[in-house]
Backbone as CSV, one residue per row, in Angstrom:
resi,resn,N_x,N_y,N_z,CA_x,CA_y,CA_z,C_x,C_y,C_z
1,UNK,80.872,116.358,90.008,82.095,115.744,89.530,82.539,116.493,88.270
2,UNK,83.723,116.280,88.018,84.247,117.079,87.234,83.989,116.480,85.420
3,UNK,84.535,117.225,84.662,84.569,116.629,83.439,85.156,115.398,83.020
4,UNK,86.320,116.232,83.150,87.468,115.126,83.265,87.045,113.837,83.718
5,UNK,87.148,113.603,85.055,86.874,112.796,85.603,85.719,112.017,85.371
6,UNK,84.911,112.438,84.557,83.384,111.872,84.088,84.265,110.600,82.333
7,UNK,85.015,111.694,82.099,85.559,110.988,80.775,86.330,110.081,81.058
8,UNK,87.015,110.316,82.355,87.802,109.323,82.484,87.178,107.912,83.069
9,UNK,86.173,108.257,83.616,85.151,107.024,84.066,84.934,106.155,82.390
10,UNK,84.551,107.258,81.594,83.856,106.273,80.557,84.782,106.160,79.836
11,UNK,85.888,106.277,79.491,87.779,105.752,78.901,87.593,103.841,79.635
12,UNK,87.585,104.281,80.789,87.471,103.013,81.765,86.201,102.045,81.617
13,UNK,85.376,102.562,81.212,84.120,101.544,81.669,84.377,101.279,80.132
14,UNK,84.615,101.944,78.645,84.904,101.660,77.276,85.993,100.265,77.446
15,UNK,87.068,100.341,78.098,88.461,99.385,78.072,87.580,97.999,78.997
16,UNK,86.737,98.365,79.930,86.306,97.211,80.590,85.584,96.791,79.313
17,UNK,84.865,97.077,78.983,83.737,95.938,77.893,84.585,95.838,76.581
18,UNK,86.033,96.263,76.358,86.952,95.572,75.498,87.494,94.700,76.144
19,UNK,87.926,94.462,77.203,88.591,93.110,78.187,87.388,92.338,78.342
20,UNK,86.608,92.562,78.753,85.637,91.755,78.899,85.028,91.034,77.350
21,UNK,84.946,91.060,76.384,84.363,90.594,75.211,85.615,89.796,74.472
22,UNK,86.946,89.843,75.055,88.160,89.048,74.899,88.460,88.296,75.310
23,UNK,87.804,88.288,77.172,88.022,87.327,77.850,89.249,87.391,78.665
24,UNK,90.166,88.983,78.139,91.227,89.112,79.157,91.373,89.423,80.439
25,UNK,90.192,89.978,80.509,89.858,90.833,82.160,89.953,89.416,82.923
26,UNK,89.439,88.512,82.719,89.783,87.313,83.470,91.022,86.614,84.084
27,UNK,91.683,86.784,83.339,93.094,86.464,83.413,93.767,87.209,84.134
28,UNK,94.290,87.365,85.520,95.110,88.234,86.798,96.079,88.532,86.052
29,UNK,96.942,87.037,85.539,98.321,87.265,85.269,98.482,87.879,84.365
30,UNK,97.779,88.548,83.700,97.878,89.875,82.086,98.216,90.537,82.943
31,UNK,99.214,91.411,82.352,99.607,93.132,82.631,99.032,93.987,82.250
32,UNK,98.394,93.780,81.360,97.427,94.625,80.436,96.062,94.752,81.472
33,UNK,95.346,93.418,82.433,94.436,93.461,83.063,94.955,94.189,84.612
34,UNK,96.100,94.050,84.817,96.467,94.229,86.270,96.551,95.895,85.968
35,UNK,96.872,96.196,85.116,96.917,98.288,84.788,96.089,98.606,84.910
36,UNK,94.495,97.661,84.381,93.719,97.860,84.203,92.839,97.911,85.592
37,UNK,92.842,96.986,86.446,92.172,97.006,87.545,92.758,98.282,88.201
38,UNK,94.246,98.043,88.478,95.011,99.348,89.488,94.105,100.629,89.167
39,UNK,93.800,100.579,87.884,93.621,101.815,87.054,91.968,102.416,87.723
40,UNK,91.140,101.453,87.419,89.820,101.096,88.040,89.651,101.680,89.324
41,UNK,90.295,101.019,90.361,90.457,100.898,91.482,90.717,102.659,91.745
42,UNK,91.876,103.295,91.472,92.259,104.430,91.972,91.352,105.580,91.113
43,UNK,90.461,105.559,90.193,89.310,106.300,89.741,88.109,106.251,90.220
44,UNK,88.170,104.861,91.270,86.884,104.937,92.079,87.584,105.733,93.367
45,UNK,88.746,105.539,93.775,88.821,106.638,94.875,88.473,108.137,94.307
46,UNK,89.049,108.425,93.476,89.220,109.578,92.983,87.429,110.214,92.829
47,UNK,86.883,109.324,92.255,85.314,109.523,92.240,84.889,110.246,93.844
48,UNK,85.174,109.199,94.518,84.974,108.920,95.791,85.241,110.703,96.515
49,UNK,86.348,111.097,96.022,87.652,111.810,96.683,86.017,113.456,96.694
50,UNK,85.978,113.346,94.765,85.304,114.378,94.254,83.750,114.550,94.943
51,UNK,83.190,113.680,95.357,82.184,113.526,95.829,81.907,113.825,97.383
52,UNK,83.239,114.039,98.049,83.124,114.463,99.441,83.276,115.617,99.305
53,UNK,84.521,116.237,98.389,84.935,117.395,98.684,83.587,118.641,97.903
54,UNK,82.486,118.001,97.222,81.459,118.403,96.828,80.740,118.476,97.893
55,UNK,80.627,117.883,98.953,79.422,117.853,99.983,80.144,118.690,101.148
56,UNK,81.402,119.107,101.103,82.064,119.736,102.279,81.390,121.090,101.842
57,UNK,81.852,121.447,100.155,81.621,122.546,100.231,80.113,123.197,100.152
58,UNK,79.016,121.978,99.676,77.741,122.480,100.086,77.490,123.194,101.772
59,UNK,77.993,121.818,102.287,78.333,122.409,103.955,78.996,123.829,103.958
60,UNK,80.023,124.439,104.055,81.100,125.396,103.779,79.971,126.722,103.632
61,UNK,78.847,126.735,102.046,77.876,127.649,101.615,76.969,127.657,102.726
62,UNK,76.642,126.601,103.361,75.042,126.236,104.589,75.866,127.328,105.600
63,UNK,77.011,127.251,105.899,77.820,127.804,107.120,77.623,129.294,106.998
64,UNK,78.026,129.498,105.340,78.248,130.775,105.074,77.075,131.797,105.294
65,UNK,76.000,131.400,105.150,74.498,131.781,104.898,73.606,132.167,106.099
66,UNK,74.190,131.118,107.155,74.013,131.485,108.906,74.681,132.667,109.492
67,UNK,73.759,133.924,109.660,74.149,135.577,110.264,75.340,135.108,111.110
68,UNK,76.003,136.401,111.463,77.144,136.254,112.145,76.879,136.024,113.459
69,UNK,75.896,136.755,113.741,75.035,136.896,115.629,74.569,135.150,115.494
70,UNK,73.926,134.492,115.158,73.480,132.918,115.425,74.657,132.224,115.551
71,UNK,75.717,132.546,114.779,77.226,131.768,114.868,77.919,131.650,116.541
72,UNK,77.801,133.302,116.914,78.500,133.079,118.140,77.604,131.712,119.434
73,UNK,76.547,132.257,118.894,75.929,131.229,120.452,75.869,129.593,120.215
């Protein structure tokens, strides 16, 4: 996973244990909590996203590494 994306996890998991020690994360009807979940929500795809396209390309190197003669058959 990337940098970025590592910081941006902990930006997020920092703002959760400020909502949470306020008692706002509870509350749906905040706007402040609803940015906050949306926000959540589309960094776990994004996690998600980084973590496949990491295992494609381990695959991709495994491919690369197999002689050209074993490929055809």
């Amino acid at each position: 996973m990337t940098r970025r994306i590592e910081e941006l996890l902990a930006k997020i998991a920092e703002h959760k244990a400020r909502l949470q020690s306020t008692g706002t994360l509870s509350d749906d009807s905040n706007s402040q909590t609803q940015i906050f979940k949306i926000t959540d929500e589309l960094a776990f795809i994004v996690q998600g996203q980084f973590n496949e396209i990491e295992k494609m390309k381990k695959r991709l190197h495994q491919l690369e590494k197999v002689p050209r003669i074993a490929r055809r058959k």
